[in-house]
PDB file of N, CA, C and O in Angstrom:
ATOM      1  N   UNK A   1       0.832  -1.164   0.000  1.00  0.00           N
ATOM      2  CA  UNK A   1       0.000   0.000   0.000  1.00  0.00           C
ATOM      3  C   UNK A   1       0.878   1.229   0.000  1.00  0.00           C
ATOM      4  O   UNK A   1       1.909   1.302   0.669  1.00  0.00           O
ATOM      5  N   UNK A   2       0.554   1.914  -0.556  1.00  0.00           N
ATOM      6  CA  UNK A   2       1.120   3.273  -0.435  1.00  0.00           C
ATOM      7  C   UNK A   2       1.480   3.988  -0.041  1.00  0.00           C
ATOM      8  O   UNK A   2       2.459   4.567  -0.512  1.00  0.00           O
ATOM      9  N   UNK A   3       0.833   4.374   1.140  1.00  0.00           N
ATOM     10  CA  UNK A   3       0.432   4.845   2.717  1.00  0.00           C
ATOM     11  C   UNK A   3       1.134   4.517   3.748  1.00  0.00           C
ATOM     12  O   UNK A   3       1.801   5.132   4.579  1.00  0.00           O
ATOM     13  N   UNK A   4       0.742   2.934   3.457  1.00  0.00           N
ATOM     14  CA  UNK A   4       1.134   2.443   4.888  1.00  0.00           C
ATOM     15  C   UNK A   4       2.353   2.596   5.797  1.00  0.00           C
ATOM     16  O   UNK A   4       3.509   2.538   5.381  1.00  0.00           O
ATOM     17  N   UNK A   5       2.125   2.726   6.635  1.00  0.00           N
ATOM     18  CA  UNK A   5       3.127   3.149   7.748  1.00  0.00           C
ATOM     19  C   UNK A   5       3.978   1.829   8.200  1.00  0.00           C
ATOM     20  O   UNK A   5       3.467   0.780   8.593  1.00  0.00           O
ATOM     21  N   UNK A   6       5.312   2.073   8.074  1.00  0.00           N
ATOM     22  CA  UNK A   6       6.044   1.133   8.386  1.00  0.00           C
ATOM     23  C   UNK A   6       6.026   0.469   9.944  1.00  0.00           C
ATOM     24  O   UNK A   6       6.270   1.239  10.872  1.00  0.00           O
ATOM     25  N   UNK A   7       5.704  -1.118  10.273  1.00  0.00           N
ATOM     26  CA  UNK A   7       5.727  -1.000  11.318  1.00  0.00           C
ATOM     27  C   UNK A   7       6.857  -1.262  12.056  1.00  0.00           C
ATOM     28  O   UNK A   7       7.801  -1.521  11.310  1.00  0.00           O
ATOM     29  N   UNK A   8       7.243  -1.310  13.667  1.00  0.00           N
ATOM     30  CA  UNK A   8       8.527  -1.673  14.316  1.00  0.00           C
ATOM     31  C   UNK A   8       8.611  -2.741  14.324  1.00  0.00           C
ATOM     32  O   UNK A   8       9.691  -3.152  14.749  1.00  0.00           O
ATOM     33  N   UNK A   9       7.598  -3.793  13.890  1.00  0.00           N
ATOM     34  CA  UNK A   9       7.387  -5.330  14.801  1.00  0.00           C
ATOM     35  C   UNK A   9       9.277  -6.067  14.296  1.00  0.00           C
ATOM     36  O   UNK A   9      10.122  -5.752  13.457  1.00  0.00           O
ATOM     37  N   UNK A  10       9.185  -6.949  15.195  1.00  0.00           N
ATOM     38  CA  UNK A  10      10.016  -7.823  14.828  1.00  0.00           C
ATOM     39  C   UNK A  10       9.937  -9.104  14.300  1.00  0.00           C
ATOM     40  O   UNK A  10       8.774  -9.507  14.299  1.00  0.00           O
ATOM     41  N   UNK A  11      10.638  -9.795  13.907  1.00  0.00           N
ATOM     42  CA  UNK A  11      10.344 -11.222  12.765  1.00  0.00           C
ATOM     43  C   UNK A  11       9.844 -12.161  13.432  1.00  0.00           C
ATOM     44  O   UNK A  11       9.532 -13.271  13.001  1.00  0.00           O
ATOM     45  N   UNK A  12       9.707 -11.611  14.928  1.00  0.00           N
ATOM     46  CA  UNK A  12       9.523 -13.243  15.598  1.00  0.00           C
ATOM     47  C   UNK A  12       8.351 -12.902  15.732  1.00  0.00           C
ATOM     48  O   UNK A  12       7.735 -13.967  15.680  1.00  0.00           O
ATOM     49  N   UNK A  13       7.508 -11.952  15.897  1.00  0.00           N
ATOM     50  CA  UNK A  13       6.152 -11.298  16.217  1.00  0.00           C
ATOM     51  C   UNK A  13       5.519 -11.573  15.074  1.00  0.00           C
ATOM     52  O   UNK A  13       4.485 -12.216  15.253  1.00  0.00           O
ATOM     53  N   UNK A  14       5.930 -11.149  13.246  1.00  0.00           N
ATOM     54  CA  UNK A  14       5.082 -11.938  12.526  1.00  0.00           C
ATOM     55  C   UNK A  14       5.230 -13.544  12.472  1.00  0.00           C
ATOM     56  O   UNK A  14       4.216 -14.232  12.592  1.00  0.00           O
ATOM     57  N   UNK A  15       6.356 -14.074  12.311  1.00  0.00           N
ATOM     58  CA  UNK A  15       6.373 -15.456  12.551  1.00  0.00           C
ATOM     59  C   UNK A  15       5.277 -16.219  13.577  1.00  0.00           C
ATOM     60  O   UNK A  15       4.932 -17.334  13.184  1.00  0.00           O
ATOM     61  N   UNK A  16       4.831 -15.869  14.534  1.00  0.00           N
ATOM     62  CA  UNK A  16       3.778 -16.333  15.413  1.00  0.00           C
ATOM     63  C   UNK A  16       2.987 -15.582  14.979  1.00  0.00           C
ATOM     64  O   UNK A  16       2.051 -16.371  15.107  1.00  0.00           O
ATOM     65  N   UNK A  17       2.471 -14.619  14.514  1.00  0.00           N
ATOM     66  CA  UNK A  17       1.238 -14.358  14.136  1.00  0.00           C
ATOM     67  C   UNK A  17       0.873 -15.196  12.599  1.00  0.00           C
ATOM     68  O   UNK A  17      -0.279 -15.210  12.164  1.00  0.00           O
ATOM     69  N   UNK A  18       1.851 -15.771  11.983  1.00  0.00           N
ATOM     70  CA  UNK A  18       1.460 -16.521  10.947  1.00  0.00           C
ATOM     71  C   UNK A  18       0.965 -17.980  11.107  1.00  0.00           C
ATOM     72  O   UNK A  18       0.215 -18.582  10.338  1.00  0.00           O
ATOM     73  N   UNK A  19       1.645 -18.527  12.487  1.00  0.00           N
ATOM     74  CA  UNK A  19       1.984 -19.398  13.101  1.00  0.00           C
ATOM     75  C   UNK A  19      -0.220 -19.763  13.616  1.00  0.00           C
ATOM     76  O   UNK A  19      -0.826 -20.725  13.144  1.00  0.00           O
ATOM     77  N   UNK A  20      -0.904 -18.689  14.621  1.00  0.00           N
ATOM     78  CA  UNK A  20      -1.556 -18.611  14.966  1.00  0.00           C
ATOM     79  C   UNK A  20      -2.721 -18.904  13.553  1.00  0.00           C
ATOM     80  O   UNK A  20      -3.414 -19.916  13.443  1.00  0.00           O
ATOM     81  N   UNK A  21      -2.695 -17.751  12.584  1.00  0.00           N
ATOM     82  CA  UNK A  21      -3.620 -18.022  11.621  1.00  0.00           C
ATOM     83  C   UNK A  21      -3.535 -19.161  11.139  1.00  0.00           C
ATOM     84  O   UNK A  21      -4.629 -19.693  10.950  1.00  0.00           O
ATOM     85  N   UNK A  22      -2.074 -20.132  10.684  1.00  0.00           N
ATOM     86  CA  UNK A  22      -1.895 -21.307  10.276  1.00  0.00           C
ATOM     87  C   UNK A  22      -3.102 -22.112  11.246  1.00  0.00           C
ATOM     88  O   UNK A  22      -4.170 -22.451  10.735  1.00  0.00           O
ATOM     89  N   UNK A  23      -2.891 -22.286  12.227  1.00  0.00           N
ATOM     90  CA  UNK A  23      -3.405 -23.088  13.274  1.00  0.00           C
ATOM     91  C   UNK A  23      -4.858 -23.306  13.266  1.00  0.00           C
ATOM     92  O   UNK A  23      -5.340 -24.429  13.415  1.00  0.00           O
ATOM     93  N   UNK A  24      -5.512 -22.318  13.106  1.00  0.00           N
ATOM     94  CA  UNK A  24      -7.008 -22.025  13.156  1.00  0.00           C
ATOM     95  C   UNK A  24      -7.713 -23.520  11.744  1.00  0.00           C
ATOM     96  O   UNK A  24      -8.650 -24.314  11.830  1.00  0.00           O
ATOM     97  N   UNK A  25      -6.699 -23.273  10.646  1.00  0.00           N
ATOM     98  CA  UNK A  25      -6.936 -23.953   9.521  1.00  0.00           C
ATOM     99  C   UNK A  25      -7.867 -23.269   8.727  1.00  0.00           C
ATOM    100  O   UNK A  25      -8.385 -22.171   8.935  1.00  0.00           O
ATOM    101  N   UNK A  26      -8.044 -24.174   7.637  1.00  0.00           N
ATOM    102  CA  UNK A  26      -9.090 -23.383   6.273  1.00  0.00           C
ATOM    103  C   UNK A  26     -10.734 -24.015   6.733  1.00  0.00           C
ATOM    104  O   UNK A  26     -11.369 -24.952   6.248  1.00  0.00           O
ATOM    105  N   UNK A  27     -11.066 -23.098   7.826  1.00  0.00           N
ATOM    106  CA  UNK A  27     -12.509 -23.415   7.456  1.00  0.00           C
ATOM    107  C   UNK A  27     -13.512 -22.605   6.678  1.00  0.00           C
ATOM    108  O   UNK A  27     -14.686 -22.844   6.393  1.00  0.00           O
ATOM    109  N   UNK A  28     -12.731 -21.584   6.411  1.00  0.00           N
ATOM    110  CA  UNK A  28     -13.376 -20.898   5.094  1.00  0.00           C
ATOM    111  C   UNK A  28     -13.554 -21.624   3.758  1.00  0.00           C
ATOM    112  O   UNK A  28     -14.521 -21.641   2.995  1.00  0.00           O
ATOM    113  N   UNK A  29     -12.250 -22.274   3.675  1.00  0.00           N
ATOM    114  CA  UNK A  29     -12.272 -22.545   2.080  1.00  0.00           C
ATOM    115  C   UNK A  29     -13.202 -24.045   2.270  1.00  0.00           C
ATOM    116  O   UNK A  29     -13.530 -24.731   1.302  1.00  0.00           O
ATOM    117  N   UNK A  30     -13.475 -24.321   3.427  1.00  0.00           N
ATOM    118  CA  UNK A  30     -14.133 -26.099   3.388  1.00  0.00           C
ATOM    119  C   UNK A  30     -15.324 -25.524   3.396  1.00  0.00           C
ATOM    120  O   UNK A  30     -16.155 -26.206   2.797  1.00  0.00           O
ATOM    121  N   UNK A  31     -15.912 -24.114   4.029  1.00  0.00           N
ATOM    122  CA  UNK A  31     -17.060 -23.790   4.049  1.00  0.00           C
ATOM    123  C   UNK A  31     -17.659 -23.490   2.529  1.00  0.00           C
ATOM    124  O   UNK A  31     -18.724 -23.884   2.053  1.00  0.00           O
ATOM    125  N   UNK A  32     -16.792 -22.794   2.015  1.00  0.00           N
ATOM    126  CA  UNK A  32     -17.288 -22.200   0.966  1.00  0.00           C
ATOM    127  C   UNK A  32     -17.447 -23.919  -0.165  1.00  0.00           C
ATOM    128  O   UNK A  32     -18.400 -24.218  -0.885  1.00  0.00           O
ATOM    129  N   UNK A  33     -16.527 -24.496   0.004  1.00  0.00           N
ATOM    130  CA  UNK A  33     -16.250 -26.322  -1.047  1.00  0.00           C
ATOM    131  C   UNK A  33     -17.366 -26.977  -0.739  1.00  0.00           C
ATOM    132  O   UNK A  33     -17.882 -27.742  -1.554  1.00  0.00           O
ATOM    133  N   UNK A  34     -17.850 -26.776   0.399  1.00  0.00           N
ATOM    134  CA  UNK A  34     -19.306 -27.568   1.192  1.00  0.00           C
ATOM    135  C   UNK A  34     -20.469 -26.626   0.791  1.00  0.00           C
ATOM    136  O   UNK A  34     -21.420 -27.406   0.748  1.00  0.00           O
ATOM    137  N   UNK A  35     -20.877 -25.565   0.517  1.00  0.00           N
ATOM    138  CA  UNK A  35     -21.864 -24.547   0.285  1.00  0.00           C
ATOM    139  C   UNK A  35     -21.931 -25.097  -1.564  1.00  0.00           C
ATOM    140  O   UNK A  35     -23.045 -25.387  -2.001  1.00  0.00           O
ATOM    141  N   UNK A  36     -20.682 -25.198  -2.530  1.00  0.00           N
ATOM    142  CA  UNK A  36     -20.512 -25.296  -3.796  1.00  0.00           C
ATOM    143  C   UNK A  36     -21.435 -26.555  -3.889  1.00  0.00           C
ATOM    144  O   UNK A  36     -22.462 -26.767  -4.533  1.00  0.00           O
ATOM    145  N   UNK A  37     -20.492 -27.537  -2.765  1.00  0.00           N
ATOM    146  CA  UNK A  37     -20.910 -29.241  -3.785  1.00  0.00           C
ATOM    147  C   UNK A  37     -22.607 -29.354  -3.456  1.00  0.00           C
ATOM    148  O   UNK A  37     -23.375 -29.927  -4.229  1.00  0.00           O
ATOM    149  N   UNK A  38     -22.995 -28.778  -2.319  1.00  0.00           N
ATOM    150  CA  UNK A  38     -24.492 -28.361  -1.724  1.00  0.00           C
ATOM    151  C   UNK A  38     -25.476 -28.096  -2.512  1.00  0.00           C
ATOM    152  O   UNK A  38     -26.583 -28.634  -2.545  1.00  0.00           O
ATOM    153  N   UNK A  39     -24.844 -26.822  -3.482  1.00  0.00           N
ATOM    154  CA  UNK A  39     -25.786 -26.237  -4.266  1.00  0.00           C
ATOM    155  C   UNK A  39     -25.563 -27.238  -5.924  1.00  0.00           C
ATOM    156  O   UNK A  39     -26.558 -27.399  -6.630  1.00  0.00           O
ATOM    157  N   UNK A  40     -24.558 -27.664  -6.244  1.00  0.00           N
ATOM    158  CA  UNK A  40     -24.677 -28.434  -7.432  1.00  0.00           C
ATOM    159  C   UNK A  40     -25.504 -29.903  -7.803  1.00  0.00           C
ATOM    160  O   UNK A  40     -25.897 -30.341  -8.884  1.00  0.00           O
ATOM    161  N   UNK A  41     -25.610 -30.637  -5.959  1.00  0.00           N
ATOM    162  CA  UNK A  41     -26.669 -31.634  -5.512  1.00  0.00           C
ATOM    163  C   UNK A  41     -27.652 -31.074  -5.601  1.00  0.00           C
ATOM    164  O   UNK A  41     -28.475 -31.733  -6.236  1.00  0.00           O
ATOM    165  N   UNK A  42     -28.069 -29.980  -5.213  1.00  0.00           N
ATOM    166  CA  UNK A  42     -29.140 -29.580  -5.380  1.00  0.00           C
ATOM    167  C   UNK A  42     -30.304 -29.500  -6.513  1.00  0.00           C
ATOM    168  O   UNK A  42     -31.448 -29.936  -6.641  1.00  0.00           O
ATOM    169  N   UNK A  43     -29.176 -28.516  -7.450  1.00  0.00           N
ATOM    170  CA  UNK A  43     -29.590 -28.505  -8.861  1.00  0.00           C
ATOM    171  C   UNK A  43     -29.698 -30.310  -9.620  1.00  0.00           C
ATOM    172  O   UNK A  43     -30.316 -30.744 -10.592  1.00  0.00           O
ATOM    173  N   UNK A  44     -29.136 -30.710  -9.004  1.00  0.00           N
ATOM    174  CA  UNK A  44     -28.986 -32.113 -10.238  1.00  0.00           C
ATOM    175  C   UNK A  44     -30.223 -32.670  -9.324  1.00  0.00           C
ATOM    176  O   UNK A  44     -31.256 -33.000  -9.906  1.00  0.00           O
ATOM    177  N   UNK A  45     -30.151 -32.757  -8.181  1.00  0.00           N
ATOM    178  CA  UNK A  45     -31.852 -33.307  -7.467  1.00  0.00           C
ATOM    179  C   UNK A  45     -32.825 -32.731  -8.042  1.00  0.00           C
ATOM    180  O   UNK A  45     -33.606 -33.423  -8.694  1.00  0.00           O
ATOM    181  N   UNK A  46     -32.999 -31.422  -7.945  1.00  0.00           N
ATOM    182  CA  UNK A  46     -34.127 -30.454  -8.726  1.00  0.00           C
ATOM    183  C   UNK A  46     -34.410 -30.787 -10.573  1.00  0.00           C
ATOM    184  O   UNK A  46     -35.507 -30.990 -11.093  1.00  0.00           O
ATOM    185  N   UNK A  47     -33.211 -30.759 -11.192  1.00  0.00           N
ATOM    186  CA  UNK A  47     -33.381 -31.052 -12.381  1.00  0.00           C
ATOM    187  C   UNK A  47     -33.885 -33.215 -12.621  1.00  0.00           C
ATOM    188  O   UNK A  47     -34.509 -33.774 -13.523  1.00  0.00           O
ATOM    189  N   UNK A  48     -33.440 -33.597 -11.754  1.00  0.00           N
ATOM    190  CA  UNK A  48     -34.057 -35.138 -12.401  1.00  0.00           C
ATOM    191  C   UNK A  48     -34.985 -34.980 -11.559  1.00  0.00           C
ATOM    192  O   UNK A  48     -35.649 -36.002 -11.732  1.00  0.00           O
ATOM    193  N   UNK A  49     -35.672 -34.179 -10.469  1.00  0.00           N
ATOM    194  CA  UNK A  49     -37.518 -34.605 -10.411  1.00  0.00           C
ATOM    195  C   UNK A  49     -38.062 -33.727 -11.105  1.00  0.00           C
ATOM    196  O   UNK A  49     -38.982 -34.199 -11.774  1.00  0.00           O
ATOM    197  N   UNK A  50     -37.854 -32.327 -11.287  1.00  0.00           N
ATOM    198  CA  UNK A  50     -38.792 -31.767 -12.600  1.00  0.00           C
ATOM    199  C   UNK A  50     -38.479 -32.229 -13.979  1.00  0.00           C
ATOM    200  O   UNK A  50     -39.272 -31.868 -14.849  1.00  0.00           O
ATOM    201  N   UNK A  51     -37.446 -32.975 -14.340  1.00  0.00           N
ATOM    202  CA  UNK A  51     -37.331 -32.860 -16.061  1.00  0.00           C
ATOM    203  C   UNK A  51     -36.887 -34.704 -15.927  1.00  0.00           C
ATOM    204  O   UNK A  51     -37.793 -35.330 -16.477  1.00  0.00           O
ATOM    205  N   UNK A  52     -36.341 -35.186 -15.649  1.00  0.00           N
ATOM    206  CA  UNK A  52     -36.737 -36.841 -16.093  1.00  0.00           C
ATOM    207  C   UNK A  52     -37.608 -37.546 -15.220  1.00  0.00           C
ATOM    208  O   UNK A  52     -38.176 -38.467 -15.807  1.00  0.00           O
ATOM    209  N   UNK A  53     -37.863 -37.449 -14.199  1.00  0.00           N
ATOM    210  CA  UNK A  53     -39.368 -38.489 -13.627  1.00  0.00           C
ATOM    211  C   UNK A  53     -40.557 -37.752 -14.828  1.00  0.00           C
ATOM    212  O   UNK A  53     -40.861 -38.216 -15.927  1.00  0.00           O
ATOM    213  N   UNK A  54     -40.846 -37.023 -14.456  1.00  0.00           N
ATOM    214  CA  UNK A  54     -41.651 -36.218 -15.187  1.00  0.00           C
ATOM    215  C   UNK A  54     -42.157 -36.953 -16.976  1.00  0.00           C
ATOM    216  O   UNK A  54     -43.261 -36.827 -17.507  1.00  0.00           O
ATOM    217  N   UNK A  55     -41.203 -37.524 -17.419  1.00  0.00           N
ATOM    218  CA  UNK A  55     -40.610 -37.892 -18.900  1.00  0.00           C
ATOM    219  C   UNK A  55     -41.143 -39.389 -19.200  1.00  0.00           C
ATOM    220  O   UNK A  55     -41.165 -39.910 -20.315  1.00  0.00           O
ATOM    221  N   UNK A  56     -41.665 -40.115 -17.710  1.00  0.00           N
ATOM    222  CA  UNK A  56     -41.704 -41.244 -17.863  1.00  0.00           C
ATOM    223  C   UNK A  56     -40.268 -42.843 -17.800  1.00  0.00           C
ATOM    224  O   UNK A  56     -39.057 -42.630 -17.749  1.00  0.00           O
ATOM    225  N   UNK A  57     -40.811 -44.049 -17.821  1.00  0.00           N
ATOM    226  CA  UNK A  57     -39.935 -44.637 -18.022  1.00  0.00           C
ATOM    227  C   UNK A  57     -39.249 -44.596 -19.431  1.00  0.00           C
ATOM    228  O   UNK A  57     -39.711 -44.005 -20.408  1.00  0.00           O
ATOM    229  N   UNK A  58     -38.315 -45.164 -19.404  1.00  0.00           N
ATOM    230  CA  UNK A  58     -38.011 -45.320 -21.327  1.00  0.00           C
ATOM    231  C   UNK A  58     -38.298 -46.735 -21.341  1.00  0.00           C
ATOM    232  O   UNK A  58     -38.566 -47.557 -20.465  1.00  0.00           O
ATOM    233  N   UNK A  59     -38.123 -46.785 -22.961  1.00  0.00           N
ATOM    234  CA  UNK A  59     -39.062 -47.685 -23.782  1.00  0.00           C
ATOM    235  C   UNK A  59     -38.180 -48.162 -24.713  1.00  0.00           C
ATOM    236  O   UNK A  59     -38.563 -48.945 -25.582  1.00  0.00           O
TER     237      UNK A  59
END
């Protein structure tokens, strides 16, 4: 950034603060992978009871 103001920290202060976020883990990105595969079941449930039951058996 442009702006930003240089800070004093030292290497060991970001090193544990990277350390901490590491730790927590990705439950964002599993949230958001679980919300995706959610909504694509969805659609494929929605699309074979309105458009192939609907159609009959085949013949």
């Amino acid at each position: 950034m442009l702006n930003s103001e240089v800070s004093e920290s030292s290497g060991a202060d970001d090193e544990q603060a990277v350390r901490d976020v590491v730790a927590c883990g990705p439950h964002g990105a599993l949230t958001v992978a679980g919300l995706a595969t959610a909504i694509v079941v969805g659609l494929w449930l929605a699309f074979y009871l309105l458009v192939f039951l609907p159609r009959g058996a085949l013949q």
